[in-house]
N, C-alpha and C positions, 0 to 999 in steps of 0.2 A: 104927361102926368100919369098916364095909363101905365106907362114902363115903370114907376114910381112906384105905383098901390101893389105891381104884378111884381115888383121886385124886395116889397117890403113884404108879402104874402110869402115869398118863397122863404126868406130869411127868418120868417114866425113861425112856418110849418119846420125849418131844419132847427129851430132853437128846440120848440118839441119834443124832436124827435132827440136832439141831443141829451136834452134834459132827462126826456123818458129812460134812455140807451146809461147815461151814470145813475140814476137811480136803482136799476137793475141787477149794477154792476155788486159780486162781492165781496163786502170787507172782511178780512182777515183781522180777528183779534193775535191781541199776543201770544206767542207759543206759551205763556204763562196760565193763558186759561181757558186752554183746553178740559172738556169734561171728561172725568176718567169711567171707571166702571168697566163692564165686562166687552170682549173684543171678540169679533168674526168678520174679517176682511179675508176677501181675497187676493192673490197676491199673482206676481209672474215676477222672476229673478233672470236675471244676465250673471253670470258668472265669466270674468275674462282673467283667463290663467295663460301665466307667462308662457311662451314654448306653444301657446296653441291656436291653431289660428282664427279661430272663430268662437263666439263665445257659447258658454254652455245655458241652456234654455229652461228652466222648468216652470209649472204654476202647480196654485196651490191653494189653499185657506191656513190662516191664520185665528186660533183660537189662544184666548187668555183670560182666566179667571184667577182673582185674587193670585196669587203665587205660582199657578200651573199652565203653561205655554202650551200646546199644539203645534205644530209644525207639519201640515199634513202635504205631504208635495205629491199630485195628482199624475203630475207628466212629470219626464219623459217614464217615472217607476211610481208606483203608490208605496212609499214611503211615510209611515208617520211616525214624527218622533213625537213624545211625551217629555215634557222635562218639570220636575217638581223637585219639595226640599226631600224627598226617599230616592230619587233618582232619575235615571235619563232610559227609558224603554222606547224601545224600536219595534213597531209590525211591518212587513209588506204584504204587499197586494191583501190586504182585509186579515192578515191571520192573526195568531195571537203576539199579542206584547212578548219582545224577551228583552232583557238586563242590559243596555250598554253600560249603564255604573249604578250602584249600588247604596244604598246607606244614607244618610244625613249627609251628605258632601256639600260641603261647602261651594264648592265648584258648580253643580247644579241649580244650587238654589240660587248662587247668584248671577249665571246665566238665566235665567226664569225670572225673578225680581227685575233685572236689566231689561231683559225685552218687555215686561210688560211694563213698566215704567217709561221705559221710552216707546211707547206708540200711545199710554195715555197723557203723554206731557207733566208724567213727574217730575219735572228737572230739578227737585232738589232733594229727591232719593239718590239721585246719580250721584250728584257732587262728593260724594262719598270715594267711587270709584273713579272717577273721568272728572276734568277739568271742562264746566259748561260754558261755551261762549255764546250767550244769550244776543240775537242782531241787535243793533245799534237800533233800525228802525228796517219795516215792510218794505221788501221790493216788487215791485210790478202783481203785491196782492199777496205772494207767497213770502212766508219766513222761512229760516236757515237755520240749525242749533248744531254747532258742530261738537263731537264728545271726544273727547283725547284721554287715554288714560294716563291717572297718576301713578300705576304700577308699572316701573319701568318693563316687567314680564311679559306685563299682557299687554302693553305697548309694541315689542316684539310681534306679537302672533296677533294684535287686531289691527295694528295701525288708527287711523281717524275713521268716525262716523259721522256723517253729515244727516241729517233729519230733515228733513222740509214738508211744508205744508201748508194748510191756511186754518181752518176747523179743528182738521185730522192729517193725522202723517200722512202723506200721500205715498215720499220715497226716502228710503234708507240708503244712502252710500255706503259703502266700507273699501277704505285703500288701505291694504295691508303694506308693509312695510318692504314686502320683495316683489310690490310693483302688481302684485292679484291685484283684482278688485272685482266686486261683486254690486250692483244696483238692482235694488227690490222697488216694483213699483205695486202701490195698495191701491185696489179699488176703492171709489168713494161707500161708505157704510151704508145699510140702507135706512133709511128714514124714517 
């Protein structure tokens, strides 16, 4: 009888403990509702290009307001890019901004609108640009939103984007079409 009480004690203490351990555990809303707003993650990128044998390394912070990206890469060069709907400016190592493109361009602002769209889970500014396959349902806690573009062009030159996350992006894939591919992984935001 003693093995009994000593064996039902053990099995009350691990239900517990279990119970405690999924409580804790956590849930992933849909990529649908995500909270948007202003963004500063930091970031570290893999970059694997064909022809080379190890992949290329940087990190960085990730700034975005309403329409205007940040791209500030820290290693292995302090690199920041600016990208807004006036243009795409570059400084290193801390000097001033000069001009990679110019004007109202189309092309910038909708690089800028796209990334900041996708790290706050707008997925239905994209559908514009990209084909969103929203998961079926949550795997193992994270979700998956893959973006395909519908311009055959820029299908060429970005290939697929995969997003994942649970709250907040965590990571960005990108497989370009001649086999690059690049994975951005995002620090969690801070609280």
């Amino acid at each position: 009888m003693a093995n009994v009480i000593a064996g039902l004690r053990i099995l009350g203490a691990a239900s517990v403990l279990f119970v405690g351990l999924a409580s804790t555990a956590i849930a992933c809303p849909s990529p649908e509702m995500m909270a948007g707003g202003a963004l500063d993650r930091s970031f570290t990128q893999e970059k694997f290009i064909s022809g080379v044998a190890h992949p290329l390394h940087s990190t960085g912070q990730l700034e975005a307001e309403n329409d205007k990206i940040v791209w500030h890469m820290l290693t292995p060069f302090d690199v920041k890019t600016t990208i807004t709907s006036d243009g795409i400016t570059q400084s290193f190592d801390g000097g001033s901004a000069n001009k990679v493109a110019t004007g109202s361009s189309e092309i910038s602002t909708m690089i800028a609108r796209t990334m900041a769209s996708m790290m706050r889970g707008d997925w239905g500014s994209l559908k514009s640009i990209f084909a969103v396959s929203m998961p079926a349902k949550v795997y193992e806690g994270d979700w998956a939103v893959v973006l395909t573009p519908l311009d055959e062009r820029l299908g060429k030159l970005l290939g697929e984007i995969t997003v994942r996350g649970c709250k907040e992006v965590s990571t960005v894939d990108i497989v370009r079409p001649d086999g690059d591919r690049e994975h951005i992984q995002f620090e969690a935001a801070a609280p």
